[in-house]
ZAVEX-42635 format. One record per residue: residue number from 1; residue in three letters; z negated, y negated, x of N, C-alpha, C, O in turn. Coordinates in steps of 0.2 Angstrom, whole numbers, plus 5000, padded with zeros to 4 digits. Layout:
SITE    k    r  n.up  n.north  n.east  ca.up  ca.north  ca.east  c.up  c.north  c.east  o.up  o.north  o.east
SITE  NUM  Ala     Z        Y       X      Z         Y        X     Z        Y       X     Z        Y       X
...
// end
This chain:
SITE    k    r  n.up  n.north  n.east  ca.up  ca.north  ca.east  c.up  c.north  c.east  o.up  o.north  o.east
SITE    1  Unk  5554     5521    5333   5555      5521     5326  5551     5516    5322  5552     5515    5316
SITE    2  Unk  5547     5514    5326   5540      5509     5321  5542     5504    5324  5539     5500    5320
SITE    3  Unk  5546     5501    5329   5550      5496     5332  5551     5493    5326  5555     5496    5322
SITE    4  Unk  5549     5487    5323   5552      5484     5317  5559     5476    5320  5563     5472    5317
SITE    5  Unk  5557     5476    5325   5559      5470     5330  5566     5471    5333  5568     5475    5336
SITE    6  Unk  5568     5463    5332   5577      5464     5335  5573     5463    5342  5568     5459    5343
SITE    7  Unk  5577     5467    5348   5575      5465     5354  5581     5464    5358  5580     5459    5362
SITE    8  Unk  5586     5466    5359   5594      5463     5361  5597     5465    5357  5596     5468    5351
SITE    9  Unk  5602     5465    5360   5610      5466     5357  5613     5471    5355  5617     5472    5351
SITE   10  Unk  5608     5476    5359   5612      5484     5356  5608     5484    5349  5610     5488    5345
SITE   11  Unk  5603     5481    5349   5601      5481     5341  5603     5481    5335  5602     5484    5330
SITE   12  Unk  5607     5473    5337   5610      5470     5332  5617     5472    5331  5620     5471    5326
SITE   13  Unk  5620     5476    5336   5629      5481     5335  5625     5485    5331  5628     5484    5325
SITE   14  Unk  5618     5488    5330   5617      5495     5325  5617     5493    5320  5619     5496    5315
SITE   15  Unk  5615     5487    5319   5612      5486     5310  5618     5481    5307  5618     5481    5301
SITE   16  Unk  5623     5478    5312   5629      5474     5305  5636     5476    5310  5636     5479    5315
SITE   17  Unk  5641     5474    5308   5647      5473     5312  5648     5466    5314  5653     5465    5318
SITE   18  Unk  5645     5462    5311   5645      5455     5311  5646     5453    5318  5641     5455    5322
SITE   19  Unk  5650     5450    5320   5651      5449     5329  5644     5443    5332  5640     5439    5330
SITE   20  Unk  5644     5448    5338   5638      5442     5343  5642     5436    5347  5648     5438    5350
SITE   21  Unk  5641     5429    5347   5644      5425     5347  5642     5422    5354  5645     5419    5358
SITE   22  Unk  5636     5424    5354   5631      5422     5361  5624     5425    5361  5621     5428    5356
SITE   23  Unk  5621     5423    5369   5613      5425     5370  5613     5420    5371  5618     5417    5373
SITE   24  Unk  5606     5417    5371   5602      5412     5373  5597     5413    5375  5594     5417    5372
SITE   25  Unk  5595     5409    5381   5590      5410     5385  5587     5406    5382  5589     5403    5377
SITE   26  Unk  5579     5404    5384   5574      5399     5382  5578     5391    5386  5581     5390    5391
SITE   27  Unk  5576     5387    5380   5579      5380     5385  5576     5377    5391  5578     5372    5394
SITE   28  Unk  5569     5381    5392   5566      5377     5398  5570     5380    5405  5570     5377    5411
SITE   29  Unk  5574     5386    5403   5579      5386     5409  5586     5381    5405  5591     5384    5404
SITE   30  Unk  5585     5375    5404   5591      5372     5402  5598     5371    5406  5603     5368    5403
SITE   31  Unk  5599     5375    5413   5606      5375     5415  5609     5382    5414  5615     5383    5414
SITE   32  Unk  5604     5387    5412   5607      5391     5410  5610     5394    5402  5614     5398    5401
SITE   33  Unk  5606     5388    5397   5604      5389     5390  5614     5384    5390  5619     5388    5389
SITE   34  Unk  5614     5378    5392   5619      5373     5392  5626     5379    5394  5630     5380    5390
SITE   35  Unk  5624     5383    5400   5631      5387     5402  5631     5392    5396  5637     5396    5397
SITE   36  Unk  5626     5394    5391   5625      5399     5387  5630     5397    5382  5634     5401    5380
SITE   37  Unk  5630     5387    5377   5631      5387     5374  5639     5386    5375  5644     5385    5370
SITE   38  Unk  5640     5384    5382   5649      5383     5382  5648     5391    5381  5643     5391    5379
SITE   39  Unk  5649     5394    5382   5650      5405     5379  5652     5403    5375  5658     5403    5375
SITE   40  Unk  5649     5401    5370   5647      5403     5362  5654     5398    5359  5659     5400    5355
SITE   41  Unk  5653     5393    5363   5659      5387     5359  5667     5391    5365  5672     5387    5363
SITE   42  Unk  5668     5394    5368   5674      5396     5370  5675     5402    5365  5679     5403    5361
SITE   43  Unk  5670     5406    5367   5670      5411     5360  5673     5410    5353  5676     5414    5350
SITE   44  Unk  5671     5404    5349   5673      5402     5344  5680     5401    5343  5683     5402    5338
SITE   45  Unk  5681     5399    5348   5688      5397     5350  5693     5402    5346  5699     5400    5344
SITE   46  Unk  5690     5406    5345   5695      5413     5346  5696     5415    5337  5701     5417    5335
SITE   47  Unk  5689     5412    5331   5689      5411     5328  5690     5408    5322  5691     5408    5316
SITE   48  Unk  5690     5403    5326   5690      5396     5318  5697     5394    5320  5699     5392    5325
SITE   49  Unk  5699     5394    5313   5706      5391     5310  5710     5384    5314  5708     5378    5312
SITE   50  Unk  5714     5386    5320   5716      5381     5322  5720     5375    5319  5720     5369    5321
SITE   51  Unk  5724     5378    5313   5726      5372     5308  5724     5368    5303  5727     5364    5300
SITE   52  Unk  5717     5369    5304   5713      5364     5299  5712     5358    5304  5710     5359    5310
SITE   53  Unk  5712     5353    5300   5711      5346     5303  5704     5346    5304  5702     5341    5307
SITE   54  Unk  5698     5350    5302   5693      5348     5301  5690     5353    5301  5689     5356    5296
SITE   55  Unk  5685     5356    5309   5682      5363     5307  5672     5363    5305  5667     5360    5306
SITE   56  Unk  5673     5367    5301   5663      5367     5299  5660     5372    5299  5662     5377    5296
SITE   57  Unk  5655     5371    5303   5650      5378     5302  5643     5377    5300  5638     5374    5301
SITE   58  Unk  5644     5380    5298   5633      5381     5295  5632     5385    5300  5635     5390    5302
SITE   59  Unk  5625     5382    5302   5619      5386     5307  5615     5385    5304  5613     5380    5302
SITE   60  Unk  5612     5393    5303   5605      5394     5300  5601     5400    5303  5603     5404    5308
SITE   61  Unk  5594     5401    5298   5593      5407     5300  5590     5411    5296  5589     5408    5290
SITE   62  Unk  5588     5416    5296   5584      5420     5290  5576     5415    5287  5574     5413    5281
SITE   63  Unk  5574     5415    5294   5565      5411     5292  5567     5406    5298  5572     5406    5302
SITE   64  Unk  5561     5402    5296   5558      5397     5300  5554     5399    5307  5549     5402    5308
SITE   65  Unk  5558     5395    5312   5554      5397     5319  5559     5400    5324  5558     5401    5330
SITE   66  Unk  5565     5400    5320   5571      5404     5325  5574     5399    5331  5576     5401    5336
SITE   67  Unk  5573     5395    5330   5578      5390     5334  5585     5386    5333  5589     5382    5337
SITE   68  Unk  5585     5390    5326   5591      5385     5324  5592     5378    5325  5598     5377    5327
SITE   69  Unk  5590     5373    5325   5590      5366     5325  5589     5365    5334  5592     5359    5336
SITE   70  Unk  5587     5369    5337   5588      5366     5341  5596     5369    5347  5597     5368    5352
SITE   71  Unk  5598     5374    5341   5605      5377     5345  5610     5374    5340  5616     5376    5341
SITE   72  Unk  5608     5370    5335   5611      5364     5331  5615     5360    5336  5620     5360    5338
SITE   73  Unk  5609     5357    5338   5609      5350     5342  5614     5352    5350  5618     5348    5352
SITE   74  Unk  5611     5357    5354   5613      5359     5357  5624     5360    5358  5629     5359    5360
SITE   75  Unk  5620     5364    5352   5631      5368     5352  5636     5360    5349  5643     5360    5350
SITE   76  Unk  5632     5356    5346   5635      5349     5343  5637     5342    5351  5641     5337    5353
SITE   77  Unk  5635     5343    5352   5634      5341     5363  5639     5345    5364  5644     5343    5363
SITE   78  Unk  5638     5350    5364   5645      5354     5369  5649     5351    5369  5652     5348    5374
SITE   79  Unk  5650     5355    5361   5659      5352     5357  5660     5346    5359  5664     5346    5364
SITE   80  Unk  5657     5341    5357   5658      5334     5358  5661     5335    5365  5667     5332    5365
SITE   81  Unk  5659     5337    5370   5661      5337     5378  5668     5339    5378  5671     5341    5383
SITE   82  Unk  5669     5339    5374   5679      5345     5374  5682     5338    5372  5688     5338    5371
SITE   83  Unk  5678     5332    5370   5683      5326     5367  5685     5325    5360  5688     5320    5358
SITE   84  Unk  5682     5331    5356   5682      5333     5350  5677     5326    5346  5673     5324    5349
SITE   85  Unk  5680     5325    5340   5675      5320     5336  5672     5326    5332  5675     5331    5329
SITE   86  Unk  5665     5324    5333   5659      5330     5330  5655     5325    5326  5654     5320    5328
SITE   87  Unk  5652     5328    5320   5648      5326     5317  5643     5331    5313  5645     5334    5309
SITE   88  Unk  5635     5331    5317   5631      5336     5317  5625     5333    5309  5623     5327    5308
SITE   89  Unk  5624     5337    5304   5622      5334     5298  5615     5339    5298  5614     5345    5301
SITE   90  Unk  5608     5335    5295   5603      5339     5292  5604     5338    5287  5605     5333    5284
SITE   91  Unk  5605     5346    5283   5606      5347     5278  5598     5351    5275  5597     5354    5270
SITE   92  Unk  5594     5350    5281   5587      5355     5278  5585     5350    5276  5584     5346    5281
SITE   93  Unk  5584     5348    5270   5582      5343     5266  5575     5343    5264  5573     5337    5262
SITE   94  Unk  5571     5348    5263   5564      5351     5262  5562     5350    5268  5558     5345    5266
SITE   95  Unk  5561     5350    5276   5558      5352     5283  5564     5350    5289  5567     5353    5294
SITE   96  Unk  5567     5341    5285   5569      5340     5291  5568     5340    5300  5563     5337    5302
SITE   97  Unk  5571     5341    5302   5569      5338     5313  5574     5339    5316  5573     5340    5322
SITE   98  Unk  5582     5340    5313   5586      5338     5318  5587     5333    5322  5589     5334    5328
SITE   99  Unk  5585     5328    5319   5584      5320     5321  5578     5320    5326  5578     5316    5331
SITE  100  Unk  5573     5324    5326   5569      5324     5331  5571     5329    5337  5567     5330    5342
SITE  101  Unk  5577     5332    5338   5579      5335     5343  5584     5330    5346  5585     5330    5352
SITE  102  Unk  5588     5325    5341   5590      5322     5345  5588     5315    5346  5593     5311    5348
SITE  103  Unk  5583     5313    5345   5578      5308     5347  5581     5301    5342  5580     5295    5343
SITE  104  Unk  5584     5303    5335   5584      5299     5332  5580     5297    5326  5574     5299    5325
SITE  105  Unk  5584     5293    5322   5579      5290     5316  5579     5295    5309  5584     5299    5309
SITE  106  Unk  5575     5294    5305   5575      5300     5299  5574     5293    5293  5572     5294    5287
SITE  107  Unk  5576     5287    5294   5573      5283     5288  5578     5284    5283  5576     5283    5277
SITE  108  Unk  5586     5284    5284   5591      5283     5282  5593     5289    5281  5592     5292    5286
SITE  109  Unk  5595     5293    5275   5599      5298     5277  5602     5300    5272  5605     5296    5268
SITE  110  Unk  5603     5309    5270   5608      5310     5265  5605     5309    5259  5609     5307    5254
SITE  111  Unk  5597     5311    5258   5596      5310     5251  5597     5302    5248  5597     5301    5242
SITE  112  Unk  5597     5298    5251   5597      5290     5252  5602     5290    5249  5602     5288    5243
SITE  113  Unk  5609     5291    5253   5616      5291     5251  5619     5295    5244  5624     5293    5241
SITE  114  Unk  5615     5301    5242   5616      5304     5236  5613     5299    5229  5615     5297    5224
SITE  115  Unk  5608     5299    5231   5603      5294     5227  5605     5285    5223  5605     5283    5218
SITE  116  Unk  5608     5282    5230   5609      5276     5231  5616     5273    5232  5621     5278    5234
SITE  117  Unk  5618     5267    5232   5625      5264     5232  5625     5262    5242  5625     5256    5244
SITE  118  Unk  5625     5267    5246   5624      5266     5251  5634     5268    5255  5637     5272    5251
SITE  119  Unk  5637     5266    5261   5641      5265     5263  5640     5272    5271  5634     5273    5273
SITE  120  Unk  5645     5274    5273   5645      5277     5278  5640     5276    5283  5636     5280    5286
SITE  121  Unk  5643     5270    5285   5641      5266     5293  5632     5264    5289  5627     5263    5293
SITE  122  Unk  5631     5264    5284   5622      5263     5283  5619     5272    5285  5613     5273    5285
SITE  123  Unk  5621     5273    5286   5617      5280     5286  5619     5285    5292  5616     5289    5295
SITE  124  Unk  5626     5283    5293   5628      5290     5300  5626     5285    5309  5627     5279    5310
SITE  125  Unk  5622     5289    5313   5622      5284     5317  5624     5288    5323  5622     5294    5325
SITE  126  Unk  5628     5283    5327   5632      5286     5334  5627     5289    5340  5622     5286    5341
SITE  127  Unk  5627     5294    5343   5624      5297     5348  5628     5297    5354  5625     5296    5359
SITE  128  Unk  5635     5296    5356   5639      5295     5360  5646     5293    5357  5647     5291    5351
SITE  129  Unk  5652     5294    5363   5658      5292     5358  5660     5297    5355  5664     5295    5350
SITE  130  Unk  5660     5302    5355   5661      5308     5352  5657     5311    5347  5659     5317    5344
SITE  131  Unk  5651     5309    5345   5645      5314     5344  5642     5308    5338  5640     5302    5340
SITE  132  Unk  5641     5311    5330   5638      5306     5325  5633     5312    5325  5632     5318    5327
SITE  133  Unk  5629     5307    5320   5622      5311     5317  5621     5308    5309  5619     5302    5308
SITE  134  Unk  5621     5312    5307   5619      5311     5298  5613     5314    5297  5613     5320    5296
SITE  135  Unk  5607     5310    5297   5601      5312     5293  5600     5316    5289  5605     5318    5285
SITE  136  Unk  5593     5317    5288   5593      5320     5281  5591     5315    5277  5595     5314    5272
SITE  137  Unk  5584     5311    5279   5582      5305     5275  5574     5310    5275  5571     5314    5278
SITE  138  Unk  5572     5304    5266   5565      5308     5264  5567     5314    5260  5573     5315    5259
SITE  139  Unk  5560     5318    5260   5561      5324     5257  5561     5324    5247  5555     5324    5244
SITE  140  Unk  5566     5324    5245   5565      5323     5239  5562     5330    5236  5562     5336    5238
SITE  141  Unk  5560     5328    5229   5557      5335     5225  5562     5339    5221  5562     5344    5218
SITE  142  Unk  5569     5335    5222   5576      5342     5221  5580     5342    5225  5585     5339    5226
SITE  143  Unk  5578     5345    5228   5584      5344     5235  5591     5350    5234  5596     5349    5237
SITE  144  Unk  5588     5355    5229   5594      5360     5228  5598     5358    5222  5601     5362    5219
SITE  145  Unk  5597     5351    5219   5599      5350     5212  5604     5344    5217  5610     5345    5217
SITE  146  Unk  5601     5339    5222   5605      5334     5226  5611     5339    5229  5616     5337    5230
SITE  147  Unk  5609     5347    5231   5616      5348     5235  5621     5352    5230  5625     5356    5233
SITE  148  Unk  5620     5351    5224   5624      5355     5220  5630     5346    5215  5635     5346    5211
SITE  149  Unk  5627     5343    5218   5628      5336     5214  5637     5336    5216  5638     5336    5222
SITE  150  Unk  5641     5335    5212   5647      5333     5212  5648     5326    5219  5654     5324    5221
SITE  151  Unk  5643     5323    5221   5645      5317     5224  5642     5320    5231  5643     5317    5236
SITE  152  Unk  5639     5324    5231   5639      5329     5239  5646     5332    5240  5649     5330    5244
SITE  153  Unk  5648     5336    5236   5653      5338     5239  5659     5332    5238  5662     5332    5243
SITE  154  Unk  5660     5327    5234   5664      5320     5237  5662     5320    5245  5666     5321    5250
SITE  155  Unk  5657     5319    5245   5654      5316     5253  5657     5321    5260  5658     5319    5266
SITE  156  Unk  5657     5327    5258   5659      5333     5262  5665     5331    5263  5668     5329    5268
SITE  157  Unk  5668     5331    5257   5678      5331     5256  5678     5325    5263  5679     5328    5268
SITE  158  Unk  5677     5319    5262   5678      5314     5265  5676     5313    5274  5680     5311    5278
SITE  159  Unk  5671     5315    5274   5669      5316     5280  5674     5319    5283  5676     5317    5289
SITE  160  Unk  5676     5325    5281   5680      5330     5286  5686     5326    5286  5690     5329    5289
SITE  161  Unk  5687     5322    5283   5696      5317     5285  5693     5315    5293  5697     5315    5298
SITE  162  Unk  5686     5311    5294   5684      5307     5300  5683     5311    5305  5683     5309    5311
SITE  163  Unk  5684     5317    5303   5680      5322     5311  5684     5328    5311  5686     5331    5307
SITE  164  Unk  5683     5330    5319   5688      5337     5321  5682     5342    5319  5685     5347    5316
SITE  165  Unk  5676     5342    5319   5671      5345     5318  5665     5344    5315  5662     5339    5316
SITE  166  Unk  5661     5348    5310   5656      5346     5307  5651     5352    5306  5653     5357    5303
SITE  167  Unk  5645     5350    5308   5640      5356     5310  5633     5354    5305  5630     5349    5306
SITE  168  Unk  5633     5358    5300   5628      5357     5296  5622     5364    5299  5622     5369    5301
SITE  169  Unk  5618     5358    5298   5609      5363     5299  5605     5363    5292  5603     5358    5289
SITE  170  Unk  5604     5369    5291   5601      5372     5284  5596     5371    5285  5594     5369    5291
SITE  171  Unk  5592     5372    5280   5587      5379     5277  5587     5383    5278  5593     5385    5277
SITE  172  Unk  5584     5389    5282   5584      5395     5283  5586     5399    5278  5583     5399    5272
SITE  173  Unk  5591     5405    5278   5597      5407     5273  5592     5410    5271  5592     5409    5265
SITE  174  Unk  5587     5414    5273   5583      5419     5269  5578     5415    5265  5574     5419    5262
SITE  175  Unk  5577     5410    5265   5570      5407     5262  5570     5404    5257  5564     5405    5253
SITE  176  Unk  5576     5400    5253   5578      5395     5250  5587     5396    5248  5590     5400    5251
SITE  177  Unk  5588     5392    5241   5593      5394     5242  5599     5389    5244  5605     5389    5242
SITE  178  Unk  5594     5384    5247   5599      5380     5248  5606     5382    5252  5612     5381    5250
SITE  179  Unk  5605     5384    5256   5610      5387     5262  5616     5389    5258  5622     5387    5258
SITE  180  Unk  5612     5392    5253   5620      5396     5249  5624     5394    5245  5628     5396    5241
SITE  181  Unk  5622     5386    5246   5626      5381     5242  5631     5378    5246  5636     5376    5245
SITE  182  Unk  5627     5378    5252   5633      5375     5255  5638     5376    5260  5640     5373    5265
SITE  183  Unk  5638     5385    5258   5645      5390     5262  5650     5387    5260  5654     5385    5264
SITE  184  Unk  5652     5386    5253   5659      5384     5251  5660     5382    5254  5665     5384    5256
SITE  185  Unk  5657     5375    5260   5660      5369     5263  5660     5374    5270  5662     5370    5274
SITE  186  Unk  5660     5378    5272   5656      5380     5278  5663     5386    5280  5664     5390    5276
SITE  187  Unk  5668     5385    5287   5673      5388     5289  5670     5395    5293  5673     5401    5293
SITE  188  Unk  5664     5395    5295   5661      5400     5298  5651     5400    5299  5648     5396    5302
SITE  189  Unk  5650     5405    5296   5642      5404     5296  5639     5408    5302  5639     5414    5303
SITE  190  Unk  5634     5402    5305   5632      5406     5313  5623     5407    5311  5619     5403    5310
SITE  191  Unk  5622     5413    5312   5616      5415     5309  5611     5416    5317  5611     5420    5321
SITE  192  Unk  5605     5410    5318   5599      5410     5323  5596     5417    5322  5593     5418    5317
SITE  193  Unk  5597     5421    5328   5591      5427     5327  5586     5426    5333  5588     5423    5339
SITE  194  Unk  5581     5428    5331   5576      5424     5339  5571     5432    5341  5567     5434    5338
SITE  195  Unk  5577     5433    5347   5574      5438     5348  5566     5439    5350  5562     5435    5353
SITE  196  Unk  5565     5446    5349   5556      5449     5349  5550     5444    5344  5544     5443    5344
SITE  197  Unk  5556     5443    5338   5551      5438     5333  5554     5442    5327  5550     5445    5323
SITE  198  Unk  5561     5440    5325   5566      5445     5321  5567     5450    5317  5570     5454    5319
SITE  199  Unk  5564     5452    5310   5564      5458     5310  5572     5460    5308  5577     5457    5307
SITE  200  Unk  5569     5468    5308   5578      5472     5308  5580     5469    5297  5585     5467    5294
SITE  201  Unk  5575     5470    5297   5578      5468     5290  5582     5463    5286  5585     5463    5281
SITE  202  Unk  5582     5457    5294   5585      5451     5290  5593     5452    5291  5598     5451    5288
SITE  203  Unk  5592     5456    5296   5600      5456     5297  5603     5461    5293  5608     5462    5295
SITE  204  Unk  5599     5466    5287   5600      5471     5281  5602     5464    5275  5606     5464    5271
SITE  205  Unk  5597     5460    5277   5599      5455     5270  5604     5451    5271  5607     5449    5266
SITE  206  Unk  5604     5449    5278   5611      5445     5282  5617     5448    5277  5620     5445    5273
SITE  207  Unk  5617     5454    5278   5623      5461     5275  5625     5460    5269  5631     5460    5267
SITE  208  Unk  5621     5459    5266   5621      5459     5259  5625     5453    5258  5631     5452    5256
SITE  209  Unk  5621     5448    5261   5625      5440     5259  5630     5438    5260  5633     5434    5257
SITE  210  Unk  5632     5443    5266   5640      5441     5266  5644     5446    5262  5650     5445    5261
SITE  211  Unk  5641     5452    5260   5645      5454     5253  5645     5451    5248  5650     5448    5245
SITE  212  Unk  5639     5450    5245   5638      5445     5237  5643     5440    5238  5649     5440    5236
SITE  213  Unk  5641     5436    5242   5647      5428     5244  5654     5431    5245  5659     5428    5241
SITE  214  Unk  5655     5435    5249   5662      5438     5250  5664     5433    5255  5669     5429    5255
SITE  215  Unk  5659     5432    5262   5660      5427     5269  5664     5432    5273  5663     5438    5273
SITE  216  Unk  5669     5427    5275   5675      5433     5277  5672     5431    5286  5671     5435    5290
SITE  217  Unk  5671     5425    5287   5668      5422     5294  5661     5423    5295  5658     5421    5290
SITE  218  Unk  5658     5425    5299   5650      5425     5300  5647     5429    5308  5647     5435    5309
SITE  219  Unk  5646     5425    5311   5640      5429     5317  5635     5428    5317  5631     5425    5312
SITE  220  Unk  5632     5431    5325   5629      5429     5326  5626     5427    5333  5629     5429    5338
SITE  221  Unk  5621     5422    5334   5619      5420     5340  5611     5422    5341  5607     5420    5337
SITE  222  Unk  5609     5428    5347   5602      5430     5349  5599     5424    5353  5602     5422    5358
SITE  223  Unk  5594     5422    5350   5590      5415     5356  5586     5417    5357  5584     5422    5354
SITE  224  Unk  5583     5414    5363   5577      5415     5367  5576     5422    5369  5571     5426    5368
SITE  225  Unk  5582     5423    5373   5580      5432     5376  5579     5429    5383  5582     5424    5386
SITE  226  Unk  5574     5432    5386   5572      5431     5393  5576     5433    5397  5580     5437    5396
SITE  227  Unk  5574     5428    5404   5581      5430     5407  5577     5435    5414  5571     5435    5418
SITE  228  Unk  5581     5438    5414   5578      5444     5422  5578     5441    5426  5582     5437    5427
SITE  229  Unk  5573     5442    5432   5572      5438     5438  5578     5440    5441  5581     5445    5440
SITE  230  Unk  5580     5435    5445   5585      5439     5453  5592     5441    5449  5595     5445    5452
SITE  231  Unk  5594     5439    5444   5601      5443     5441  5603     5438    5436  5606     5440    5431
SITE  232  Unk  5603     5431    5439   5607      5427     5436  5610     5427    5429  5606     5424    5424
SITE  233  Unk  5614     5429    5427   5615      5429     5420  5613     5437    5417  5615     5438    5411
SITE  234  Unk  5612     5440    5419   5608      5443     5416  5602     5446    5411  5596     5446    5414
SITE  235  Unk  5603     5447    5406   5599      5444     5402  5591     5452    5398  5587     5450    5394
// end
């Protein structure tokens, strides 16, 4: 009862109805983490609007430390591998490092593009044939005034003409309120919980946010659950 910690899955069935979308192991076992995140992306399958020319999810998490950015980067790799055009954005504009997970540049990016008379091809840069990367850039001192700005959402509109896919990485939903500016654009919200770190409460506040908002789409994904010795996927 003093237990205040998500520690699996039967945790998280008690406290939302909100669907488990996947587990994730730690990435240092990374062929199990890879075979983890094709789960998640067949799983989805099942969810996101086969008629839209153009699918978007926000991955976030309650705090800092969950591992979203790097099951960002991760889950954007998958997709990509199905032949889909994907395009992975940091949109955490305070405490960018998507770009540091995918071993890119941070000099160019979105606040650059809000700010300035800059063109697509200046700011998106290719990861594979399948696989773009949009920066954040520098950290500006409004960053929740730039993602309310009429020419962000211009930018949003447009991009999703270019791509089957588009995965924004937040601000942690519970910290800031950036995140909550940019559900509108967002077809399904994948919430990072990082198991035995977690408290039960975020997923009380989770609850909440998707009544206030009225998110009809929302899971979640448990990371960094250890894996049992001798019992393969077993977690």
């Amino acid at each position: 009862m003093l237990d205040t910690k998500i520690r699996d899955a039967s945790i998280i069935a008690e406290l939302t109805d909100a669907p488990l979308y996947g587990i994730l192991p730690s990435t240092e076992n990374k062929r199990f983490f890879d075979e983890a995140l094709r789960s998640i992306r067949t799983n989805l399958q099942f969810v996101l609007p086969n008629e839209k020319q153009c699918v978007t999810m926000l991955i976030s998490s309650t705090v800092a430390g969950e591992g979203k950015t790097t099951v960002v980067a991760g889950l954007a790799k998958i997709i990509a591998q199905t032949g889909k055009k994907v395009l992975v954005m940091d949109l955490d504009l305070r405490k960018p490092r998507l770009y540091q997970e995918l071993e890119k540049s941070n000099k160019v990016g979105m606040t650059h593009y809000l700010v300035g008379d800059l063109n697509f091809s200046d700011v998106i840069q290719p990861i594979n044939d399948n696989l773009d990367f949009f920066a954040a850039g520098a950290v500006p001192p409004n960053p929740s005034e730039l993602l309310m700005s009429q020419k962000f959402d211009d930018t949003i509109n447009q991009l999703m003409e270019q791509y089957d896919y588009i995965l924004f990485d937040t601000a942690p939903i519970g910290s800031v309120i950036d995140a909550n500016m940019i559900l509108k654009h967002a077809d399904i919200l994948l919430l990072v919980v990082k198991a035995n770190m977690a408290e039960k409460v975020y997923l009380e506040n989770f609850n909440k946010l998707r009544a206030e908002k009225n998110i009809k789409s929302a899971g979640i994904i448990l990371n960094q659950v250890k894996l049992v010795k001798n019992q393969g996927y077993g977690y």
